[in-house]
N, C-alpha and C positions, 0 to 999 in steps of 0.2 A: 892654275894660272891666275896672278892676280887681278886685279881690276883694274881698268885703266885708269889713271887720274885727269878726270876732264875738265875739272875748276881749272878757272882763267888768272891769271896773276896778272901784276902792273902790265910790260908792252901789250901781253896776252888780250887783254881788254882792249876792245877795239870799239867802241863806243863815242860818243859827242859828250854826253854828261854822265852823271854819275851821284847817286845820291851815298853821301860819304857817311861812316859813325868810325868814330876815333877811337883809339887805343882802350880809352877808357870805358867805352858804351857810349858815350852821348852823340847827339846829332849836331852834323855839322852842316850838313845842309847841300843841294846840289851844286855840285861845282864843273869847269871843266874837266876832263879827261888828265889833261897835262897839271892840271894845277892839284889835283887828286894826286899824280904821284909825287909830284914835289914835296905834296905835305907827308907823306907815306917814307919818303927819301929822308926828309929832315928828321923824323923822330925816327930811324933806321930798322924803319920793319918796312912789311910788305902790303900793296893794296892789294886786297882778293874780293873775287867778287863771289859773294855768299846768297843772293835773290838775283839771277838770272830774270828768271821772265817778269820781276817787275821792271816799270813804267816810270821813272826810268831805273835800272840795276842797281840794285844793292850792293855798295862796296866795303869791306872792314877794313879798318888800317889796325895789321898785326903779326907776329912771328907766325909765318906758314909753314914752317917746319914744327915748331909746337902748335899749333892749330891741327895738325893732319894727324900727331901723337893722338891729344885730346880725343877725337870723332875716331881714331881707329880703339882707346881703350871705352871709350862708350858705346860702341858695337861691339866690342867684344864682350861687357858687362851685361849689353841685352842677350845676346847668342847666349850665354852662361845662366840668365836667367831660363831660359827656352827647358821646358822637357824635351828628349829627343826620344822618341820612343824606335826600338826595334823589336823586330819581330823574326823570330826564328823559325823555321820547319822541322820537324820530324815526320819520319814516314814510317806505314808501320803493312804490313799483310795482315789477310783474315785469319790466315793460318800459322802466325809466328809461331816460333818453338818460346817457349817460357825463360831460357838463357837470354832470347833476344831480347824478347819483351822486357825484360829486368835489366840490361844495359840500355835501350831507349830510353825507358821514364827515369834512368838517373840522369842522360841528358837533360831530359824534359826539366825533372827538378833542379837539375843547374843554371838550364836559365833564368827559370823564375824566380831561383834566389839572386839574379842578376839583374832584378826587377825587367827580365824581358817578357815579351809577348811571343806565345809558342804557337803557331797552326798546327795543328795536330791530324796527318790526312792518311786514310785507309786505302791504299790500293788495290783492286780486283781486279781480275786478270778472268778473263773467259768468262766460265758458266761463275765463276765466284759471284758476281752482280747480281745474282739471284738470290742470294743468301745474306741480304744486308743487313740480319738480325745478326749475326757474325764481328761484323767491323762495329755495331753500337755495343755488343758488348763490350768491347775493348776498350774504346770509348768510355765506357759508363762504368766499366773497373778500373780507368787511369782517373777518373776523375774522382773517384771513391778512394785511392789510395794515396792522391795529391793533396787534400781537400782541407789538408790547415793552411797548402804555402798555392794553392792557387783557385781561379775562379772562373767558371764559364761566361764567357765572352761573346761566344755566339754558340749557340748550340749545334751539335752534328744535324750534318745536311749533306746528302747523295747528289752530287751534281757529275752525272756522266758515269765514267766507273771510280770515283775519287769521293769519298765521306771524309768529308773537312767538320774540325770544331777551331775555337782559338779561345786558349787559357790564357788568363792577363794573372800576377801578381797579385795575394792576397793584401788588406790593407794591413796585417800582421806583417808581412815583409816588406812593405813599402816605409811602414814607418819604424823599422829598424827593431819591432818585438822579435822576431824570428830571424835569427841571426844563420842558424845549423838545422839541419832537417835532413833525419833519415825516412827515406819510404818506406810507408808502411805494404805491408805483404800480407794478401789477401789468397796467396795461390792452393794454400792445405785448403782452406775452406772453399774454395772454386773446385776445385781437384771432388774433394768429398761428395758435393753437389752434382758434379755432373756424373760420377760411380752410382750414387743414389737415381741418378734419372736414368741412366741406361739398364739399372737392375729392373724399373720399373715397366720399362721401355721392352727389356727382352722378357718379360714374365707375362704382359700386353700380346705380344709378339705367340709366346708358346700356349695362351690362352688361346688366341683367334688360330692355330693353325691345327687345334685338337679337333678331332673330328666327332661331331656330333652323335648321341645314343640312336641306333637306328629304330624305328620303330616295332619290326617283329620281332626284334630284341625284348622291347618295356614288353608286348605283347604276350611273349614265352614267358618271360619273369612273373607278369601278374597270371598267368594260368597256372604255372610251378606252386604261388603260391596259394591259390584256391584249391588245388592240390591236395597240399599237404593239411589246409583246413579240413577240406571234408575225411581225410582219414582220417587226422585226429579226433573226428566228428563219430566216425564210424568205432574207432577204438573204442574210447569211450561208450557209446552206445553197448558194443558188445560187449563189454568188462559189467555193465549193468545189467546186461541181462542173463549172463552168467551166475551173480550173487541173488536174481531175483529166481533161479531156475534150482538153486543148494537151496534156500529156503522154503520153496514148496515140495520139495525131497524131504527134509524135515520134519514138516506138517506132515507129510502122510506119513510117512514113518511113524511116528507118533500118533497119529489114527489107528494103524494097525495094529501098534502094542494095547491102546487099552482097553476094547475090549477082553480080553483073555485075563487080566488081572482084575475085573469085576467080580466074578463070580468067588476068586479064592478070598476077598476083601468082605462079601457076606459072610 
């Protein structure tokens, strides 16, 4: 609805005097009310009164139909000068599927190349608000895959069950360098990441639920093999005293032949 038009024109003016400036800027000086619009009547424009609360009101003698043009294309010149900033939402879960999450951050990226401002807010629901290393991921991979066409604004913050950030337009897209921008995709390498932490995860897992060597176990193992030391211990011995038992068989042996072969030797 427009504005009301509250300026007073010629009758409109209800005043005693009137300090007057003429057609052309200059002063003329205060005068009566009635003698103000005569002179306004004679040069066929209109008296308007343009300083209300002075002492006494300010009147111009001039076309107020062109007058009201001028001051609406001068407001409109300032309003055009104005940034207007907006500001979009996206909402996103802890748990999106990766289809989703790749149509949201093309939103996300269309508005920034719209030089708008995105809040960007995590939703949990129940026991999820326990898990808010969940929602900063996401977070902290859209701001990883945005990161030529946009810029953290305020950083992720847990207020309630809701982790809000707001991405404002890089100064690359504000000042017209970055025209086109595909998102970049990070998801093989997240995918890979988190394969690698769960293999880690369940080998951690099959470690801690192996059950420990009992102790009459180590106990029988190290007697089995003291064991088998002292038989080899015993082998040995008795393999040596076998070769030491042919040898002194020998020597007598040999004692006993030579005497007899003495005598046939004289």
């Amino acid at each position: 609805m427009p504005d009301r038009d509250t300026t007073r024109i010629n009758e409109k003016i209800r005043v005693a005097e009137v300090r007057v400036i003429d057609d052309g800027g200059g002063q003329v000086g205060i005068l009566k009310i009635d003698d103000a619009l005569k002179l306004a009547v004679e040069k066929g424009l209109d008296l308007v009164e343009v300083a209300p609360e002075a002492s006494p009101p300010v009147c111009r003698v001039l076309d107020y139909s062109k007058y009201k043009y001028e001051l609406a294309q001068k407001a409109k010149a300032a309003k055009k000068g104005q940034k207007q900033i907006t500001i979009r939402e996206i909402k996103f879960r802890p748990k999106i599927a990766e289809h989703d999450y790749a149509t949201k951050k093309g939103h996300v990226t269309r508005f920034l190349m719209h030089k708008d401002k995105v809040k960007v807010t995590i939703m949990f629901r129940g026991r999820e608000v326990t898990h808010p290393d969940l929602g900063r991921a996401i977070l902290a991979r859209l701001i990883r895959e945005l990161e030529p066409v946009g810029t953290v604004e305020q950083r992720p913050n847990l207020d309630g069950r809701n982790m809000t950030m707001v991405l404002g337009p890089s100064k690359e897209v504000i000042s017209g360098e970055i025209t086109e921008f595909e998102p970049l995709d990070f998801s093989a390498e997240i995918a890979a990441a988190k394969a690698e932490a769960d293999a880690e995860a369940f080998a951690r897992s099959v470690a801690a639920s192996a059950p420990a060597p009992h102790e009459d176990a180590e106990v029988e193992i190290a007697e089995a093999v003291v064991a088998e030391e002292i038989v080899a211990d015993e082998l040995a011995a008795g393999a040596d005293g076998e070769v030491a038992e042919e040898a002194a068989e020998e020597v007598v042996e040999v004692a006993t032949e030579a005497p007899g072969e003495t005598p046939d030797a004289a």
